[in-house]
PDB file of N, CA, C and O in Angstrom:
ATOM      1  N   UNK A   1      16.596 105.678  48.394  1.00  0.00           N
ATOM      2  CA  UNK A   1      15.289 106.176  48.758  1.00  0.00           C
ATOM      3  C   UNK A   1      14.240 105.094  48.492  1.00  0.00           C
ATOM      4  O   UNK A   1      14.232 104.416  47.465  1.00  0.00           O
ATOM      5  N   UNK A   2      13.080 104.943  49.803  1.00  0.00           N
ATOM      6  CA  UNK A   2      12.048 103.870  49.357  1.00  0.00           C
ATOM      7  C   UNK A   2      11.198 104.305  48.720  1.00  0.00           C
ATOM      8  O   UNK A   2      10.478 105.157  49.240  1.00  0.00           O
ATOM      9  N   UNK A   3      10.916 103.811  47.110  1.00  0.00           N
ATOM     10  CA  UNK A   3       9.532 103.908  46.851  1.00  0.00           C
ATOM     11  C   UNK A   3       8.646 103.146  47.149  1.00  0.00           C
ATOM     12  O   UNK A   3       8.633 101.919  47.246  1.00  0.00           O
ATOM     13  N   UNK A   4       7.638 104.145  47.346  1.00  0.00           N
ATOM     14  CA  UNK A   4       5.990 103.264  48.357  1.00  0.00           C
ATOM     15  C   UNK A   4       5.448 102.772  47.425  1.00  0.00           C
ATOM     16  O   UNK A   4       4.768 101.838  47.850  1.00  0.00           O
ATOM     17  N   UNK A   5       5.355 102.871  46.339  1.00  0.00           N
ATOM     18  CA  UNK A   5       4.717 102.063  45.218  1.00  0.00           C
ATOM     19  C   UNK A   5       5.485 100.926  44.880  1.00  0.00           C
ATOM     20  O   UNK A   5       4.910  99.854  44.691  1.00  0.00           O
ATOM     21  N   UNK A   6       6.675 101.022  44.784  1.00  0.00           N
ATOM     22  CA  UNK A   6       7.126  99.460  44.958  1.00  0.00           C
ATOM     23  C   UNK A   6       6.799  98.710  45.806  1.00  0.00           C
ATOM     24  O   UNK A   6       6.340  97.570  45.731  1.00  0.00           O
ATOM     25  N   UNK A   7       7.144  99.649  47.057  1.00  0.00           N
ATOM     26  CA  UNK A   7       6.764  98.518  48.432  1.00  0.00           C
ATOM     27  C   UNK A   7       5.110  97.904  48.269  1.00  0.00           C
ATOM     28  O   UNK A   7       4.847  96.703  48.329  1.00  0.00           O
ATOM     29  N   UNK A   8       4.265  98.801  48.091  1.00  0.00           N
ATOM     30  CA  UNK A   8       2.679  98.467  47.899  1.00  0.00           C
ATOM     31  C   UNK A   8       2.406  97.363  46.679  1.00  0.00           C
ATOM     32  O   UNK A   8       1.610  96.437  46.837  1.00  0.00           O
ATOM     33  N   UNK A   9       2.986  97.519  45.721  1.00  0.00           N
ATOM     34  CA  UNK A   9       3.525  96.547  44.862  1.00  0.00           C
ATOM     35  C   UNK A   9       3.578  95.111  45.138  1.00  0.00           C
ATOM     36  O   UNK A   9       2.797  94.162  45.072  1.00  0.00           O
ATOM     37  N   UNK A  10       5.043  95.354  45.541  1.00  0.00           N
ATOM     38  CA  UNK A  10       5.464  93.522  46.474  1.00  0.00           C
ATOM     39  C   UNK A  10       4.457  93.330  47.670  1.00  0.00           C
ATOM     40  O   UNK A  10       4.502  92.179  48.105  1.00  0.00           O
ATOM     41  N   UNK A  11       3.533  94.177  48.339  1.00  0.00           N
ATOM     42  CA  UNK A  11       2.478  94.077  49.231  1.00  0.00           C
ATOM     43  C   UNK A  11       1.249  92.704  48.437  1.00  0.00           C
ATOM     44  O   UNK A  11       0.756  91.626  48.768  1.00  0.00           O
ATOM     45  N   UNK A  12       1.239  93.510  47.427  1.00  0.00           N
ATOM     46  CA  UNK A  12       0.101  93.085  46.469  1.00  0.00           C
ATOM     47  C   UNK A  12       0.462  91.636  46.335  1.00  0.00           C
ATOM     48  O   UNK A  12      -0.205  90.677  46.722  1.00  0.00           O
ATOM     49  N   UNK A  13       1.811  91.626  45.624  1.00  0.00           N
ATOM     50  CA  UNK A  13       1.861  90.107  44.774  1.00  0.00           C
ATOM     51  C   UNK A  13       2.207  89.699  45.608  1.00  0.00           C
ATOM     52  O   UNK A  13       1.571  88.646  45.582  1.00  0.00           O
ATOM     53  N   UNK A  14       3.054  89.634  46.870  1.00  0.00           N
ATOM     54  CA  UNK A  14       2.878  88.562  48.114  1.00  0.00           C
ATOM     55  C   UNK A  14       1.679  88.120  48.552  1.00  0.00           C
ATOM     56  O   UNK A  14       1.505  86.928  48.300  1.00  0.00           O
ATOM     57  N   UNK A  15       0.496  88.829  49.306  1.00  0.00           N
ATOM     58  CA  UNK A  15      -0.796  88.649  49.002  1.00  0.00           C
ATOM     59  C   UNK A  15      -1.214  87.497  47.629  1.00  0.00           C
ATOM     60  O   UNK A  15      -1.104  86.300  47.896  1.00  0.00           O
ATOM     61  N   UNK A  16      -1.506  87.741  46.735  1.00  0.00           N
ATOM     62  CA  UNK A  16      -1.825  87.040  45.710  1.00  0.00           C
ATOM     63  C   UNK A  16      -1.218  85.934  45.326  1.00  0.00           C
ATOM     64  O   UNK A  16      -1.811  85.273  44.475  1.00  0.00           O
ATOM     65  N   UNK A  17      -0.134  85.519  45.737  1.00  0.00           N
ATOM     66  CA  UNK A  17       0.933  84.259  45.864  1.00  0.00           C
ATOM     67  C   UNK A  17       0.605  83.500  47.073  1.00  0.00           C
ATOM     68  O   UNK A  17       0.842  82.302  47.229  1.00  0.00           O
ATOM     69  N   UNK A  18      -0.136  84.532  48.186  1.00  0.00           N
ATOM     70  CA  UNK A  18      -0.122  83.154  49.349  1.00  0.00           C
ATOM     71  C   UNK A  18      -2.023  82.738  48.729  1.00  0.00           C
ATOM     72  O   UNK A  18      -2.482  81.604  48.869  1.00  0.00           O
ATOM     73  N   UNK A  19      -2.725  83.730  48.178  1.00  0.00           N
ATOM     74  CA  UNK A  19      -3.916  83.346  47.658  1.00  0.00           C
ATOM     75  C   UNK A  19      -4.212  82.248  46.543  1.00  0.00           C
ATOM     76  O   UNK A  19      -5.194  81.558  46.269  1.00  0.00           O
ATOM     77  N   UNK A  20      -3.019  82.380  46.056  1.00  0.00           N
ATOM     78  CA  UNK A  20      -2.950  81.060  44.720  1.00  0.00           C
ATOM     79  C   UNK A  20      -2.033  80.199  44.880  1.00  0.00           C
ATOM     80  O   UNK A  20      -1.625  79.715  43.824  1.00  0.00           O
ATOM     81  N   UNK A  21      -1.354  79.673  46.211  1.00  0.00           N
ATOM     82  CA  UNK A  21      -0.954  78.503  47.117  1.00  0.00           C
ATOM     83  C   UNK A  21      -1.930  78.122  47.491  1.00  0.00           C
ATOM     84  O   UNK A  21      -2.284  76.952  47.341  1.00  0.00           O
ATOM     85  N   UNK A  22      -2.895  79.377  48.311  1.00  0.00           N
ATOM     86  CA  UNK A  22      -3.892  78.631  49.067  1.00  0.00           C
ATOM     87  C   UNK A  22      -5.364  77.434  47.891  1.00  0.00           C
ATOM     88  O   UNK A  22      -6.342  76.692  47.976  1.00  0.00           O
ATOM     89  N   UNK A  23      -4.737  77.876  47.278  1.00  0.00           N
ATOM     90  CA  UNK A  23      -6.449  77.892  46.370  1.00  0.00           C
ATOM     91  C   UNK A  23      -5.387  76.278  45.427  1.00  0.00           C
ATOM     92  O   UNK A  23      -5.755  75.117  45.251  1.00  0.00           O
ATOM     93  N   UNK A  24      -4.139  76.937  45.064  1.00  0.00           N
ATOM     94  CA  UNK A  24      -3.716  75.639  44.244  1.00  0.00           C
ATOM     95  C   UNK A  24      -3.499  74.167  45.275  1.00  0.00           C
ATOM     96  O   UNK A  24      -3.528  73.033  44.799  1.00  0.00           O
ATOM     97  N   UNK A  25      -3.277  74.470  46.782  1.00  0.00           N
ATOM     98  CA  UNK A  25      -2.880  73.506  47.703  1.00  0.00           C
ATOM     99  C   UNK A  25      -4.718  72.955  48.009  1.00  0.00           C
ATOM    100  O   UNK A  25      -4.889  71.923  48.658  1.00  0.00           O
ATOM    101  N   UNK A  26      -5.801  73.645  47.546  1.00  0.00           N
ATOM    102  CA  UNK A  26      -6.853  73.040  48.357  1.00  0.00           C
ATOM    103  C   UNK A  26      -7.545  71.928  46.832  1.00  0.00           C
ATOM    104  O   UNK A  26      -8.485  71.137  46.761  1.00  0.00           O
ATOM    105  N   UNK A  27      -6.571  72.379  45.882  1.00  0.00           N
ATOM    106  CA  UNK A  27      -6.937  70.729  44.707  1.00  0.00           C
ATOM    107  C   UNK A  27      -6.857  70.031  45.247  1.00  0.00           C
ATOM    108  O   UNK A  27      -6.243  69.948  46.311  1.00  0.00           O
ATOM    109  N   UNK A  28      -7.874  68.739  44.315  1.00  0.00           N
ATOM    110  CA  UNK A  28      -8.027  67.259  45.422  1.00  0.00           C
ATOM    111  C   UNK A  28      -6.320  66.596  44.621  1.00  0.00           C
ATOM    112  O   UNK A  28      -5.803  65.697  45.285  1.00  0.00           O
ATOM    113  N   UNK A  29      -5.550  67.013  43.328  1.00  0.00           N
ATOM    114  CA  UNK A  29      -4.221  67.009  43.574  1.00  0.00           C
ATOM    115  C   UNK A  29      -3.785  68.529  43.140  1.00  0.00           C
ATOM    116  O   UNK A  29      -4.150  69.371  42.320  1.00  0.00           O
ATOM    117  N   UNK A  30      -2.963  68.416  43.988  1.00  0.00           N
ATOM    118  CA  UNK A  30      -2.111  70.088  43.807  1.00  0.00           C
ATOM    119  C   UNK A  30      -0.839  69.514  43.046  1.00  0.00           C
ATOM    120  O   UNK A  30      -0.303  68.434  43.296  1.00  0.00           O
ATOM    121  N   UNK A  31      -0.394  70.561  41.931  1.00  0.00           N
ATOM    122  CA  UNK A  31       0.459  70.955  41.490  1.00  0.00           C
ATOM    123  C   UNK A  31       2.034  70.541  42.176  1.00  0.00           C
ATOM    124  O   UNK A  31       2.921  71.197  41.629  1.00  0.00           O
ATOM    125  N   UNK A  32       2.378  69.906  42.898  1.00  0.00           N
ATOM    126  CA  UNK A  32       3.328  69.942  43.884  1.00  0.00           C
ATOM    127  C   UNK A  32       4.688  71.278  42.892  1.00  0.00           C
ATOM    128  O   UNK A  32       5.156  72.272  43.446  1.00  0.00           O
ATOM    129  N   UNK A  33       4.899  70.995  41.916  1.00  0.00           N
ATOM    130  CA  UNK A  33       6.219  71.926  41.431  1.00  0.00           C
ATOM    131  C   UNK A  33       5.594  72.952  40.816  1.00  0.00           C
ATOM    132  O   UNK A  33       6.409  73.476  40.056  1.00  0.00           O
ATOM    133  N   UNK A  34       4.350  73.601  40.763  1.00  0.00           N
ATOM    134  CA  UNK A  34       3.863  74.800  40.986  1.00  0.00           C
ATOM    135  C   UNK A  34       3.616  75.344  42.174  1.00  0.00           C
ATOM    136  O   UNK A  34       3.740  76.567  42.226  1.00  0.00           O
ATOM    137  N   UNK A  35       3.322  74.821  43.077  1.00  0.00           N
ATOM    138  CA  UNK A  35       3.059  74.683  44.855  1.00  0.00           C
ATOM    139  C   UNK A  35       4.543  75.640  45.052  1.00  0.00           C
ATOM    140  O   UNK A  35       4.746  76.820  45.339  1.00  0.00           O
ATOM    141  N   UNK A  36       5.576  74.272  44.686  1.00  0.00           N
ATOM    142  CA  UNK A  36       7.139  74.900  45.113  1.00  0.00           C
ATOM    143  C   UNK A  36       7.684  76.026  44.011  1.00  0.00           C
ATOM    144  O   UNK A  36       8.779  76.480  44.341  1.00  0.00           O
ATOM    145  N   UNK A  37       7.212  76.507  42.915  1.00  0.00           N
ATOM    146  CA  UNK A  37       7.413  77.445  42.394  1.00  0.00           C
ATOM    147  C   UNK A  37       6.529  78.987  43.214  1.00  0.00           C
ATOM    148  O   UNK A  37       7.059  80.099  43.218  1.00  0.00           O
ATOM    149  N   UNK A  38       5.726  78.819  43.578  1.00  0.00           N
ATOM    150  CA  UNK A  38       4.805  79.703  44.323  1.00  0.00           C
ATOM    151  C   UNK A  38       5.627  80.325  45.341  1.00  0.00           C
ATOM    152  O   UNK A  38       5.853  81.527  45.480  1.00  0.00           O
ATOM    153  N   UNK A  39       6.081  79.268  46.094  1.00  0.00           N
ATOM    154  CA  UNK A  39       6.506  79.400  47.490  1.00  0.00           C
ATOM    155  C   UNK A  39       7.764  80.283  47.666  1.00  0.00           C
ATOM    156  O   UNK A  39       8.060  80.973  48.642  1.00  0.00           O
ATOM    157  N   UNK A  40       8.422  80.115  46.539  1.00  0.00           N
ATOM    158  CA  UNK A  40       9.683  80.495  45.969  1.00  0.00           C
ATOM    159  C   UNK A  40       9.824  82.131  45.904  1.00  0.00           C
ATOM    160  O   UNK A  40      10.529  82.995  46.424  1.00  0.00           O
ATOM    161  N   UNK A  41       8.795  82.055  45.009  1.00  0.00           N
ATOM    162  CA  UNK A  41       8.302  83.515  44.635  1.00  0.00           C
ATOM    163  C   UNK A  41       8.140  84.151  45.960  1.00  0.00           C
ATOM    164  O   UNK A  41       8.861  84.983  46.510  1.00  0.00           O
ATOM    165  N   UNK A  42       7.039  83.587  46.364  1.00  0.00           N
ATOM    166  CA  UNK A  42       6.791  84.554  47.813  1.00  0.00           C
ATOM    167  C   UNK A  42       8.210  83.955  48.684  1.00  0.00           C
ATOM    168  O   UNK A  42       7.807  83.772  49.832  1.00  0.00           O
ATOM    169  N   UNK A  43       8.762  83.815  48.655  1.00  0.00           N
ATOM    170  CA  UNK A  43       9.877  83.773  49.686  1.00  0.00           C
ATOM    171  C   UNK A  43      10.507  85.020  49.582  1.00  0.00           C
ATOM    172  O   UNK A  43      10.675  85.953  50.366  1.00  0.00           O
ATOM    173  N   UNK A  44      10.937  84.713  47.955  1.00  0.00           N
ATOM    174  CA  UNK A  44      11.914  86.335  47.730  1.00  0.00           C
ATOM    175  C   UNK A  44      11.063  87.301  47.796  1.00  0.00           C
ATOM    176  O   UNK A  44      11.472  88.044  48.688  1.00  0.00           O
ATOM    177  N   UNK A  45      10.156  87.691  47.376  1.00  0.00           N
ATOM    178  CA  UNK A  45       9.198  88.622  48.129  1.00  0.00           C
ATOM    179  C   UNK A  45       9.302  89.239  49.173  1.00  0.00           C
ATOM    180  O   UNK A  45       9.584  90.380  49.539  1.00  0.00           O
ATOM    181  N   UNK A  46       9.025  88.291  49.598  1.00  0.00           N
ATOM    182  CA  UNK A  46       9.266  88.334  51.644  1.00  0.00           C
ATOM    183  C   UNK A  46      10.831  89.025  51.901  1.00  0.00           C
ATOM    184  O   UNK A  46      10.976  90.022  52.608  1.00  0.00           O
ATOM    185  N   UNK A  47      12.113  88.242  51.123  1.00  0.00           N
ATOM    186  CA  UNK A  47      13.189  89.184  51.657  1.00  0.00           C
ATOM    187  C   UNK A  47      13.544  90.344  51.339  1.00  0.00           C
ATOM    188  O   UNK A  47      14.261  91.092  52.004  1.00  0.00           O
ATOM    189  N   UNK A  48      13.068  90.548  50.323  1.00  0.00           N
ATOM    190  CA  UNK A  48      12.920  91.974  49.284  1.00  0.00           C
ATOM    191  C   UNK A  48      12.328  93.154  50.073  1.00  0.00           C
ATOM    192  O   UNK A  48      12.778  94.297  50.150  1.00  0.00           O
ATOM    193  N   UNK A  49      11.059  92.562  50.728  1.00  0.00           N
ATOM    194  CA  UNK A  49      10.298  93.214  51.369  1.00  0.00           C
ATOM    195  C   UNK A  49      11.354  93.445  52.785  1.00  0.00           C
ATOM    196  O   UNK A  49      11.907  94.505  53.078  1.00  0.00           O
ATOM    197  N   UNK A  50      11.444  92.209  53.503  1.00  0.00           N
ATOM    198  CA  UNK A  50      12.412  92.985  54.305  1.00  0.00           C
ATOM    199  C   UNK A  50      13.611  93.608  54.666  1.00  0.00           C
ATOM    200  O   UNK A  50      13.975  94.046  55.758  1.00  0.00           O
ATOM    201  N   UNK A  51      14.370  93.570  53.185  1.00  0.00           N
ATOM    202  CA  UNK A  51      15.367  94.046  52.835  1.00  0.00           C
ATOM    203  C   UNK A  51      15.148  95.559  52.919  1.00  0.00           C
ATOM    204  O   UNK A  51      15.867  96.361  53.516  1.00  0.00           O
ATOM    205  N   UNK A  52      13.738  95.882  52.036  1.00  0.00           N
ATOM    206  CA  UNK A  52      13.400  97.214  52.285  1.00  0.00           C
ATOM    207  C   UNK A  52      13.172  97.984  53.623  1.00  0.00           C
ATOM    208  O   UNK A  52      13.430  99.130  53.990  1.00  0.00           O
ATOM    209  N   UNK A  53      12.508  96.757  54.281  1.00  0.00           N
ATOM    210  CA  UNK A  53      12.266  97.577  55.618  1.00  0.00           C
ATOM    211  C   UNK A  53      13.658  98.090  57.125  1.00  0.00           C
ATOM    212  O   UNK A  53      13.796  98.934  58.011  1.00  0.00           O
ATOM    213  N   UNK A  54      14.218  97.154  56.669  1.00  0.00           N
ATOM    214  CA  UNK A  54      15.383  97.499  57.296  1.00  0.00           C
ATOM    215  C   UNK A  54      16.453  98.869  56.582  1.00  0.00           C
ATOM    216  O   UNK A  54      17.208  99.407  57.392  1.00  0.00           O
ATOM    217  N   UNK A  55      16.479  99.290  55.381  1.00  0.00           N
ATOM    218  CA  UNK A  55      16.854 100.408  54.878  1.00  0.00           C
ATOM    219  C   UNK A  55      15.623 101.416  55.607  1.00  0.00           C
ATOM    220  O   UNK A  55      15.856 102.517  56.106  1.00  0.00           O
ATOM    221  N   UNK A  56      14.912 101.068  55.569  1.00  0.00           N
ATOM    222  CA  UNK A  56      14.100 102.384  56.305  1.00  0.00           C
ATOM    223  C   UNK A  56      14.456 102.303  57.683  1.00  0.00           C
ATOM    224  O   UNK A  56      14.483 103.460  58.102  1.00  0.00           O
ATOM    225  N   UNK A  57      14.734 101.520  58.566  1.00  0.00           N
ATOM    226  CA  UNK A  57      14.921 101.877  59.545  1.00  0.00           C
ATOM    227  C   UNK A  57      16.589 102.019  59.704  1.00  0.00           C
ATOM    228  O   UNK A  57      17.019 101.842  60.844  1.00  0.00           O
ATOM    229  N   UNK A  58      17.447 102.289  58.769  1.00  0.00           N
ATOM    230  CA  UNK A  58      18.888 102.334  58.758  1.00  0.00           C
ATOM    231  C   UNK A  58      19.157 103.715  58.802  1.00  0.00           C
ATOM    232  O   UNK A  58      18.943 104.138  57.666  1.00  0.00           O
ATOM    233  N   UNK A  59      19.564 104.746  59.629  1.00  0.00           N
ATOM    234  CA  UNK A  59      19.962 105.838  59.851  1.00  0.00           C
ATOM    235  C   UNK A  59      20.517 106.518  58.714  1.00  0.00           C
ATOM    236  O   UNK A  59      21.657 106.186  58.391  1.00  0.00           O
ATOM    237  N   UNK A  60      19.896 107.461  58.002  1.00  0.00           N
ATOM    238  CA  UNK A  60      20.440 107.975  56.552  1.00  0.00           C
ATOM    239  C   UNK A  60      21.711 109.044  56.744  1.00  0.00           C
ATOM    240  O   UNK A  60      22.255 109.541  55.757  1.00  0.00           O
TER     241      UNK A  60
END
């Protein structure tokens, strides 16, 4: 079963991970292995997230 508060959840901190890429990538030097720790994060995010969405659309 999906919970929507998880999903709204990983909504959030994906959001806030591409906001503190954006903000750490616009230093006059960026972080490069915080940059790639960021990215990371929101990656799995991202499959988590669509891991979920495909159980919702998977015929129960």
């Amino acid at each position: 079963m999906l919970n929507p508060h998880r999903l709204q959840s990983l909504k959030e901190r994906h959001s806030a991970l591409d906001a503190r890429i954006l903000e750490e990538d616009a230093r006059p030097m960026p972080n490069s292995l915080e940059l790639t720790r960021l990215k990371r994060e929101k990656l799995r995010i991202k499959e988590e997230l669509e891991r979920l969405a495909a159980q919702r659309r998977r015929p129960q």
